[in-house]
BADO-671216 format. One record per residue (C-alpha): residue in one letter; x, y, z. Coordinates in nm, 4 decimals. Last residue first. Layout:
BEGIN
+-----+----------+----------+----------+
| res |        X |        Y |        Z |
+-----+----------+----------+----------+
|   A |        X |        Y |        Z |
...
+-----+----------+----------+----------+
***
This chain:
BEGIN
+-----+----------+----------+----------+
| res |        X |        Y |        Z |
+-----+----------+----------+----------+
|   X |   1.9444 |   1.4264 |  -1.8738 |
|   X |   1.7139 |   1.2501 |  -2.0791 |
|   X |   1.4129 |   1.4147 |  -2.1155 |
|   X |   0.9966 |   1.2666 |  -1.9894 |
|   X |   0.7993 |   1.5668 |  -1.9797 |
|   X |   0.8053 |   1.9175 |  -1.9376 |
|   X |   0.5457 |   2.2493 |  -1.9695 |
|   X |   0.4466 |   2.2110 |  -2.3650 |
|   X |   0.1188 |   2.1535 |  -2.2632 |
|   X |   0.1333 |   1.8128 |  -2.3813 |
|   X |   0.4218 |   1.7613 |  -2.1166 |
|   X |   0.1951 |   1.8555 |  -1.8190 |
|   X |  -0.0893 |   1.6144 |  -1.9504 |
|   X |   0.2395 |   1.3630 |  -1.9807 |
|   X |   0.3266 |   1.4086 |  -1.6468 |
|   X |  -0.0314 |   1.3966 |  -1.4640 |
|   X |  -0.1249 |   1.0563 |  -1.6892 |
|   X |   0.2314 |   0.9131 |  -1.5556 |
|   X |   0.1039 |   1.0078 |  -1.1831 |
|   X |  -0.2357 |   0.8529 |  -1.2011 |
|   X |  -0.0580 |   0.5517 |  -1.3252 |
|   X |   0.2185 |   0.5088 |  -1.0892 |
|   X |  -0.1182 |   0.5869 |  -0.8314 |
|   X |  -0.2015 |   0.2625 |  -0.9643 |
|   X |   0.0807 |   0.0573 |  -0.9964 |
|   X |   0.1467 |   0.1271 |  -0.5927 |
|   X |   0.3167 |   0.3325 |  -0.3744 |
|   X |   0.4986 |   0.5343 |  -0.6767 |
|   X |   0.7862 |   0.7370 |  -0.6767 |
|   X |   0.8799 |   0.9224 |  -1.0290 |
|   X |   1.1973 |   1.0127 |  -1.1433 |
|   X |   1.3212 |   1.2794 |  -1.3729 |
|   X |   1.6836 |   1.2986 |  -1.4956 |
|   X |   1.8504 |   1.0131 |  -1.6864 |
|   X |   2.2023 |   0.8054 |  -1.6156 |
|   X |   2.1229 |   0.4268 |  -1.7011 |
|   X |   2.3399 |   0.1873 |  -1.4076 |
|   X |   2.0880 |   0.2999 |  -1.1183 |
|   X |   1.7941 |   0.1642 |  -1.2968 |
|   X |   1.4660 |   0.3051 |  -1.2901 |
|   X |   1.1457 |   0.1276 |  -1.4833 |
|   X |   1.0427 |   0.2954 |  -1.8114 |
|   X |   0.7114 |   0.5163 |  -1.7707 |
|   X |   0.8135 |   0.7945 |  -1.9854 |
|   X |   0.9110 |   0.9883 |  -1.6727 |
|   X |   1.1016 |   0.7529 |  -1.5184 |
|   X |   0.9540 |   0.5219 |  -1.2715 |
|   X |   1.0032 |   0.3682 |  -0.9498 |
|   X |   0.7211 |   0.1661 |  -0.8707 |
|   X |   0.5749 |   0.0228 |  -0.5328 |
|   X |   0.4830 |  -0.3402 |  -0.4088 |
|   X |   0.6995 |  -0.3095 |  -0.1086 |
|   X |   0.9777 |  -0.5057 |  -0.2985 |
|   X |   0.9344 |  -0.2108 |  -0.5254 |
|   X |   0.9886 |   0.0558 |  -0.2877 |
|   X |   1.2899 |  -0.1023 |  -0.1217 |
|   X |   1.4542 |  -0.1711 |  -0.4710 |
|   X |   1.4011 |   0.2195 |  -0.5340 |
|   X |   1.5269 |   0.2762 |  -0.1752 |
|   X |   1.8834 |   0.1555 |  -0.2091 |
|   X |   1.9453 |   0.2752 |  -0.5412 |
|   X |   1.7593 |   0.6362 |  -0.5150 |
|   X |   2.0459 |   0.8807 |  -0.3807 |
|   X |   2.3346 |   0.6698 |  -0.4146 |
|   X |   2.2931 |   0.6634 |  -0.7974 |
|   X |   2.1960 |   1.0756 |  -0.8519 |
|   X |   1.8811 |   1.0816 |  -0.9607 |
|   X |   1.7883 |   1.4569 |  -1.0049 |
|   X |   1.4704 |   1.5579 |  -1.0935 |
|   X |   1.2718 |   1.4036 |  -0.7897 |
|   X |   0.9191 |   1.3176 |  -0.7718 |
|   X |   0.7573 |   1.1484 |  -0.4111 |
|   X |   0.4240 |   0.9551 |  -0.4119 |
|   X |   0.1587 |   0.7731 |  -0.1843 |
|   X |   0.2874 |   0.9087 |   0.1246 |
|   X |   0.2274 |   0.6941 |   0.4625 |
|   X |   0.1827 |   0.3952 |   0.2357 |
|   X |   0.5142 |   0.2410 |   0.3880 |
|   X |   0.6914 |   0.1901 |   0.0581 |
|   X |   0.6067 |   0.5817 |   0.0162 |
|   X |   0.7445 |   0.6858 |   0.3494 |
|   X |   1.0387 |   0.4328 |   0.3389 |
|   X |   1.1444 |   0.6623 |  -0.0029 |
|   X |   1.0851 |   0.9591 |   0.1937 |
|   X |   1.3797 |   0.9416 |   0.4648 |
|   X |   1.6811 |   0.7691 |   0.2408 |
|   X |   1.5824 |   1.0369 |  -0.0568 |
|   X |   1.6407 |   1.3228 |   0.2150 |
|   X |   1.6443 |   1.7040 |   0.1443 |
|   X |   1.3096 |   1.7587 |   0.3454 |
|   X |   1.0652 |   1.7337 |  -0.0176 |
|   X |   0.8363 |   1.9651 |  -0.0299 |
|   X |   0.4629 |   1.8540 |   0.0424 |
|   X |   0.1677 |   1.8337 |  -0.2492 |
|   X |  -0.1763 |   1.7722 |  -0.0850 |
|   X |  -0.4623 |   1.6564 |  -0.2245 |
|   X |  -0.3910 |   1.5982 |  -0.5789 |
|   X |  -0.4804 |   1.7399 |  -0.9465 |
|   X |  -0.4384 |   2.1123 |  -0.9225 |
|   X |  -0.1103 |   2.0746 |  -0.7163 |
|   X |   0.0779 |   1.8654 |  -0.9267 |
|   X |  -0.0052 |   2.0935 |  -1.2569 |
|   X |   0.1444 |   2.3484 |  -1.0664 |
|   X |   0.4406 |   2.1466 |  -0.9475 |
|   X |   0.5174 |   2.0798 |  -1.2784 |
|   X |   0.4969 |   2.4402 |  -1.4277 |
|   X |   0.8875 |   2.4284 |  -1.3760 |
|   X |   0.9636 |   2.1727 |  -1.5628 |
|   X |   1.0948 |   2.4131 |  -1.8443 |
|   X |   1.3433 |   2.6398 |  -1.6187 |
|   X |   1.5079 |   2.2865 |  -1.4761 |
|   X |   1.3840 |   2.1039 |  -1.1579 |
|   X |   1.6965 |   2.0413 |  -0.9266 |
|   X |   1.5349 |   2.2151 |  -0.5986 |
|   X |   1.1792 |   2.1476 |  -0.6997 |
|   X |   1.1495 |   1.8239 |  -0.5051 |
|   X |   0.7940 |   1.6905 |  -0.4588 |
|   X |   0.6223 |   1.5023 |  -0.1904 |
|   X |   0.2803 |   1.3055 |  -0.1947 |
|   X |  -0.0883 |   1.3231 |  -0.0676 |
|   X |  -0.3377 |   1.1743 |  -0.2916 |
|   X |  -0.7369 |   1.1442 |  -0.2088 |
|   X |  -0.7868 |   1.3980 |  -0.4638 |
|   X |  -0.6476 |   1.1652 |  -0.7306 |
|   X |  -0.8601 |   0.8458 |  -0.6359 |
|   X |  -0.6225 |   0.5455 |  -0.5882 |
|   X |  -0.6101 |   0.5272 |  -0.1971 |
|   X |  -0.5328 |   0.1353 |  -0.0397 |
|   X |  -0.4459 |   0.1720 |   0.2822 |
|   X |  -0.0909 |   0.0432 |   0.3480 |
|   X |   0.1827 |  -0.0549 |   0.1070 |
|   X |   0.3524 |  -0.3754 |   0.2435 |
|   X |   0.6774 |  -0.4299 |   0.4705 |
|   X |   0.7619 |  -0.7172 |   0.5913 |
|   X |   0.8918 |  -0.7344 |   0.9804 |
|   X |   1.2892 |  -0.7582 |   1.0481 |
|   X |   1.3047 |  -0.4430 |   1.1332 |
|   X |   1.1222 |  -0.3101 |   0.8267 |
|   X |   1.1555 |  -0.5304 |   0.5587 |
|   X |   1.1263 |  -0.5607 |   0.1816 |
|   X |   1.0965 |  -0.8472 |   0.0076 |
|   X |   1.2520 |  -1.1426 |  -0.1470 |
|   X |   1.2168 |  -1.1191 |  -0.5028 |
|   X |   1.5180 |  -0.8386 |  -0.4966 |
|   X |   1.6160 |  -0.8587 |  -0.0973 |
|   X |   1.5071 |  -0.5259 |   0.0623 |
|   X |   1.6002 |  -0.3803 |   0.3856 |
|   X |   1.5086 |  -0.1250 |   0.6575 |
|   X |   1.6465 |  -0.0506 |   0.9702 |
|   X |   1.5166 |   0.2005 |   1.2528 |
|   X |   1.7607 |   0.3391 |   1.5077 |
|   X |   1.5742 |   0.6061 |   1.5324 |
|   X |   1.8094 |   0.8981 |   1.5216 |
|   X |   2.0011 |   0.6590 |   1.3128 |
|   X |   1.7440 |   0.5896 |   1.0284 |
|   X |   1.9097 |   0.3158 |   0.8552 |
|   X |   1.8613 |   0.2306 |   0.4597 |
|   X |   1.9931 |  -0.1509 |   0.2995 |
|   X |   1.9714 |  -0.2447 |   0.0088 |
|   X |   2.0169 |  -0.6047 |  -0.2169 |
|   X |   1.9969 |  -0.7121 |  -0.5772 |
|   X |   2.0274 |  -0.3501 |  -0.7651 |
|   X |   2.0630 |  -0.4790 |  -1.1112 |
|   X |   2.3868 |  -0.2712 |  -1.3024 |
|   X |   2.6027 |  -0.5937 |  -1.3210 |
|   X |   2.4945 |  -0.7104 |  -0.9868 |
|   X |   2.4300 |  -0.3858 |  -0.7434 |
|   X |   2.4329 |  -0.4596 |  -0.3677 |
|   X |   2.2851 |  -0.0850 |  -0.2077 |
|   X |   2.3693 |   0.0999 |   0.1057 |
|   X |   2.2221 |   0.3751 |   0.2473 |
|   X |   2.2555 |   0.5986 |   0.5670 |
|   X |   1.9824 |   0.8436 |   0.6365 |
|   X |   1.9417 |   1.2144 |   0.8076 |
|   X |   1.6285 |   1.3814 |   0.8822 |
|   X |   1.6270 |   1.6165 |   1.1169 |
|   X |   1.8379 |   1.8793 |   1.1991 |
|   X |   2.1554 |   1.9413 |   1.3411 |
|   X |   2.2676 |   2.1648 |   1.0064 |
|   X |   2.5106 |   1.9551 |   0.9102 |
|   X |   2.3139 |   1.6780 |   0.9345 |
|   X |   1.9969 |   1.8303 |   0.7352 |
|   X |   2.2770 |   1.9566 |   0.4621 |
|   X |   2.4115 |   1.5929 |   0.5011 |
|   X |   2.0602 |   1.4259 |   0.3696 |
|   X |   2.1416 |   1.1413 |   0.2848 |
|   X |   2.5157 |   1.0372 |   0.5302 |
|   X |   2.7390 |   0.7751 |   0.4150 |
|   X |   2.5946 |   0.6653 |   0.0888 |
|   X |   2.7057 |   0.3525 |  -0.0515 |
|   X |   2.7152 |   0.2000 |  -0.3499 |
|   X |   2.8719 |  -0.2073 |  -0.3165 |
|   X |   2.9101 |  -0.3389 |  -0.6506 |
|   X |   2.9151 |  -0.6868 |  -0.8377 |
|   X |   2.9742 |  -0.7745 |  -1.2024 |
|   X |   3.0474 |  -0.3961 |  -1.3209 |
|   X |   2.7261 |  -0.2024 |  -1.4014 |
|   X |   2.8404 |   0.0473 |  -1.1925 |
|   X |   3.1663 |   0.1244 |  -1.2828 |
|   X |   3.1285 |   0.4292 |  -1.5100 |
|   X |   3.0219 |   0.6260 |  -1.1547 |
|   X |   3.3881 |   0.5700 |  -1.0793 |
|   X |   3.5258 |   0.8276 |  -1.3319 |
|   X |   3.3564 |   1.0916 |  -1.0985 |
|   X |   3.7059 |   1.0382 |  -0.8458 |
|   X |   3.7175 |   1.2831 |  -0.5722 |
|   X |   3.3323 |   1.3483 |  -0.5394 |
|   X |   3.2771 |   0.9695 |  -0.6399 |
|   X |   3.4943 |   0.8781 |  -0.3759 |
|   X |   3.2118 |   1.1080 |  -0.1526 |
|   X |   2.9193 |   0.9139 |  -0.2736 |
|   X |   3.0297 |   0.5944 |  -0.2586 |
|   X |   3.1782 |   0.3381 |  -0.5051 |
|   X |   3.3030 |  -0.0120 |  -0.3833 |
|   X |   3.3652 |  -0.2703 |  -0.6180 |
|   X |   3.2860 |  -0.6374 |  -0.5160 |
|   X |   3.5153 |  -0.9500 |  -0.4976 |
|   X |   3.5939 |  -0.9116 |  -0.1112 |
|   X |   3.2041 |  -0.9345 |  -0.0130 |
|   X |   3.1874 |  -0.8773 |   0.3827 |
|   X |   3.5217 |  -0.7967 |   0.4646 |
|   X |   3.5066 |  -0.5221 |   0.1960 |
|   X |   3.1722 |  -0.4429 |   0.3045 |
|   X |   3.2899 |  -0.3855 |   0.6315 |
|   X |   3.6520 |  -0.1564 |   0.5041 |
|   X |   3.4016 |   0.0596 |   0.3048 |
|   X |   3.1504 |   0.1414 |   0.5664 |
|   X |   3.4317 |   0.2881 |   0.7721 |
|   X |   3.5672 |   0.4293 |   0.4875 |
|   X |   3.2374 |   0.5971 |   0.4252 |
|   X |   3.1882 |   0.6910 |   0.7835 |
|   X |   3.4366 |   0.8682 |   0.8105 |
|   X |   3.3739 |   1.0886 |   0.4760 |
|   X |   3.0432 |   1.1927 |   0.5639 |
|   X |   3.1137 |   1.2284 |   0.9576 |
|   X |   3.4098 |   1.4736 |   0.8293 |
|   X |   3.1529 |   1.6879 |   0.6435 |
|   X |   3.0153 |   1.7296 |   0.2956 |
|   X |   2.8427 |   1.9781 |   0.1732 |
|   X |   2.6612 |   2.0788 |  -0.1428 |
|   X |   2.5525 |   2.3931 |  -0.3114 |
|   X |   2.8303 |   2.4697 |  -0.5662 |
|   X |   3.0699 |   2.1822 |  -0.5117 |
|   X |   3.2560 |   1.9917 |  -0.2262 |
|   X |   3.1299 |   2.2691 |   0.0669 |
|   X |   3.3014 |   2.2206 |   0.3789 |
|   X |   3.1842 |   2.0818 |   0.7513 |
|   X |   3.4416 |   2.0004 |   0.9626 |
|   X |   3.6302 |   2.3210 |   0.9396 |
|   X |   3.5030 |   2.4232 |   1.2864 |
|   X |   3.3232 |   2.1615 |   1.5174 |
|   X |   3.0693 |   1.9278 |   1.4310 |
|   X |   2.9243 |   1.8443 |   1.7619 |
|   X |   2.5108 |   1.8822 |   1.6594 |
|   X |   2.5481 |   1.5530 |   1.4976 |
|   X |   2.9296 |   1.4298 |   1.5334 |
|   X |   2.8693 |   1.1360 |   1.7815 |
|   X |   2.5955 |   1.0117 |   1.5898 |
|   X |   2.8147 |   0.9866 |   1.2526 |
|   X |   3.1058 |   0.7902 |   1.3921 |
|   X |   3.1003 |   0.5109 |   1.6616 |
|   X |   2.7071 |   0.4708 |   1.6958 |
|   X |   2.6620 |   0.5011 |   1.3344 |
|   X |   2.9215 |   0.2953 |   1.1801 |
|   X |   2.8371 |   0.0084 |   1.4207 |
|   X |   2.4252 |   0.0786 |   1.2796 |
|   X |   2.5657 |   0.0164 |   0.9671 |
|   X |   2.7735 |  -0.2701 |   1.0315 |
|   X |   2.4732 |  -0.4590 |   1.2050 |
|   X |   2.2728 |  -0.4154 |   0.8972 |
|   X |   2.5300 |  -0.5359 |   0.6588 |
|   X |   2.5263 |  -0.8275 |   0.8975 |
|   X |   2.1819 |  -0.9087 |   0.9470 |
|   X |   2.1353 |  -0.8610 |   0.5532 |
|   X |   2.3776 |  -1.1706 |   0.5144 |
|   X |   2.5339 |  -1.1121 |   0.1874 |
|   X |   2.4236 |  -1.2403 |  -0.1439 |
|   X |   2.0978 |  -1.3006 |  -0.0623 |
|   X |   1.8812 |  -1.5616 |  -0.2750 |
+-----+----------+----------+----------+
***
């Protein structure tokens, strides 16, 4: 059962698109665009649009907690909230080096948590106006129209899939090695969690690996995924939560490739080259 009307979490983002964050792609002027830490950016669309965001939900579902990415930047204390009773985690802009930039792609995600359980997400492509949402037990759509995995591929060589190195630490490094010995292709990741995760629930990638699993990041599409019959796994195989703070994800279309991607991981991690770490 929905919490919230998806129709109108869905209308709000594509509101906050039109008014703010489409306007300001390839228009951000000087001093709009600043770096928050070492390697990241965040510009005044970002931070626009989560108020914006903020003051809908807020209408929407007075009882929850919001946390978004850039409050969090301000206030990291917030993260500790997320396995409150109910919770709103939003991110403004995915991908805001690709938006800064005036390059494709760029994503806006929101995600219902209930006491740490994502139950609810939303992800909008605005360039494409393209909507997708997931209702835990209910499914995943696209549109309006269900979402399921695609062609059926289980055979290793058969696999095509992303992976982001950019986070990887010194002793994962041999990762995308052992990656690229067992499956067909291997593509780097374009810098935007709210972009690939529809490409794995969609079957157009089988899988996608990312080191760093920042809450915003993978909330709204894990549930996506898995509605769409996919997995979202940690390293060791245990199911990803947004509430439980650990590095090394893994993006699966289906249980199998989940499998043939757990076997790849822990033949990497036998060699002494990674493996499932807390982080």
């Amino acid at each position: 059962m929905s919490l919230v009307s998806p129709e109108q979490v869905g209308a709000l983002l594509r509101n906050v698109a039109a008014a703010i964050v489409l306007p300001r792609y390839r228009s951000l002027g000087s001093g709009e665009v600043v770096e928050k830490s070492a390697g990241e950016l965040v510009t005044v669309a970002d931070r626009e649009a989560e108020l914006a965001i903020g003051q809908g939900l807020h209408e929407l579902l007075p009882a929850a907690r919001l946390i978004g990415e850039e409050a969090c930047a301000e206030r990291p204390d917030l993260i500790e909230h997320l396995a409150d009773e109910l919770v709103w985690l939003v991110d403004p802009i995915d991908g805001t080096a690709n938006f800064a930039a005036g390059r494709p792609p760029f994503a806006m995600m929101i995600a219902l948590l209930e006491h740490g359980v994502v139950r609810q997400s939303w992800i909008l492509d605005p360039l494409h106006d393209v909507l997708f949402h997931a209702d835990r037990g209910g499914g995943a759509f696209r549109d309006g129209v269900k979402v399921t995995g695609g062609t059926d591929r289980s055979v290793e060589r058969d696999l095509c899939g992303i992976l982001s190195e950019a986070f990887l630490p010194a002793e994962q490094r041999h990762l995308g090695e052992t990656l690229r010995a067992r499956f067909g292709r291997v593509l780097p990741t374009q810098r935007c969690a709210g972009h690939e995760y529809p490409l794995v629930a969609l079957g157009e990638r089988d899988f996608a690996i990312y080191w760093r699993t920042l809450p915003w990041d993978h909330a709204a599409g894990a549930l996506l995924l898995s509605e769409a019959g996919g997995r979202a796994l940690h390293f060791d195989g245990s199911p990803y939560g947004p509430a439980v703070q650990r590095s090394g994800l893994l993006l699966a279309r289906n249980p199998e490739v989940a499998d043939l991607l757990l076997r790849a991981v822990t033949a990497d991690d036998e060699m002494g080259l990674g493996g499932s770490r807390a982080g």
